[in-house]
C-alpha positions in Angstrom: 59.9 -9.1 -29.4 62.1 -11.9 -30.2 64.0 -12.0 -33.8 63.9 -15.8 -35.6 66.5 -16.4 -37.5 67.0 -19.3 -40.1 70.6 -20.4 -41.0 71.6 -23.4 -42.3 72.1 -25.6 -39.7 68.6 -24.4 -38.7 67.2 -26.0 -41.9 69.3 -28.7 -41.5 69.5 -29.9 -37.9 71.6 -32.7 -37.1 70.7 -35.9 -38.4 69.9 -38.6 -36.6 72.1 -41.0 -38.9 71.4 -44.3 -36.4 67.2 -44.2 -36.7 65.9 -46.9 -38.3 64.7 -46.2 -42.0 63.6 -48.9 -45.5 65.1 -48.7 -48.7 62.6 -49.8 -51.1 63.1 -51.3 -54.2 66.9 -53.1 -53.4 67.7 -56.3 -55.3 68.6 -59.1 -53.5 68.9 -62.1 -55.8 66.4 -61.7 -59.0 63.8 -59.9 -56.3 63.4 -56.5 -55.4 62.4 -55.9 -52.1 63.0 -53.5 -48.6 66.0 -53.2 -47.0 65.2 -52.2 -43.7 68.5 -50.8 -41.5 69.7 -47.3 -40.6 69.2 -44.4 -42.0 73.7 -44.2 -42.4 73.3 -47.4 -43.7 70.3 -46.9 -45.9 71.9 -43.9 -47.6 75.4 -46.2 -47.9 73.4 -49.5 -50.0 71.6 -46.7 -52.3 75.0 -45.2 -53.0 76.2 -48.6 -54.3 73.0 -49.6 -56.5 72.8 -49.8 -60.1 71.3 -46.5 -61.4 68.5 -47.9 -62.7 67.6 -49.3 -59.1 68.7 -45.7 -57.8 66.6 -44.6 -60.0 63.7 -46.7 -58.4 64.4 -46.5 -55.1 62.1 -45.0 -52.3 63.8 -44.3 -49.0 62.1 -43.8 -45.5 62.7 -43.1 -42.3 60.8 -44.2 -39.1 60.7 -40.0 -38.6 60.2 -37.3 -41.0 63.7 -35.9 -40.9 64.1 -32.0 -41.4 66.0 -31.7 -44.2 66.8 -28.3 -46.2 63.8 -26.3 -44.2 61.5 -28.7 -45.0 60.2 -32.1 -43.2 60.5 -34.9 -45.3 58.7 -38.3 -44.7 60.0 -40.3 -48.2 63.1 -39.6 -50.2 63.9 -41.2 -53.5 66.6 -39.7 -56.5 68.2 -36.6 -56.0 66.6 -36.3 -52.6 68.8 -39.2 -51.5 72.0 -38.1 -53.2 71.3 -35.0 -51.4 71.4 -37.3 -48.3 74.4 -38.5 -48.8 76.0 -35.2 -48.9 75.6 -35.4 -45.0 76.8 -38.8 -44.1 78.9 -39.0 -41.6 82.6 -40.5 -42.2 82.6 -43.9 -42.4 84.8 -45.4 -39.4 
């Protein structure tokens, strides 16, 4: 018999930072709307919103993306901040 075992990189795989993914809920001009880019560049735009628009935002990404042992379709708030931990350094 064959042992699983779950660290944190298990719960966690590496992210694919480069799929695509929306940002919902993004002004541009006196409209909200959905940014549609990467996921690394997604995550970046959220982390320079107003909070109130943080607040509101809903992120997605083409694929549910495991994330803390669980898969996660839509990410919005903490979930995203969370996120952001993980970004890779900007070059």
């Amino acid at each position: 018999m064959v042992e699983a075992t779950w660290n944190d990189e298990a719960k966690t795989p590496e992210i694919d930072w480069k799929a695509s993914a929306a940002l919902q809920n993004v002004p541009r001009g006196s409209e909200d709307l959905t940014e549609v880019t990467s996921l690394e560049g997604a995550v970046r735009a959220w982390l320079v919103l107003d909070a109130k628009h943080r607040a509101n935002a809903l992120l997605t990404p083409d694929k549910p993306i495991l994330f803390d042992g669980a898969s996660m379709e839509h990410f919005s708030g903490k979930g995203i901040a969370a996120l952001a931990e993980h970004l890779p350094d900007s070059q």
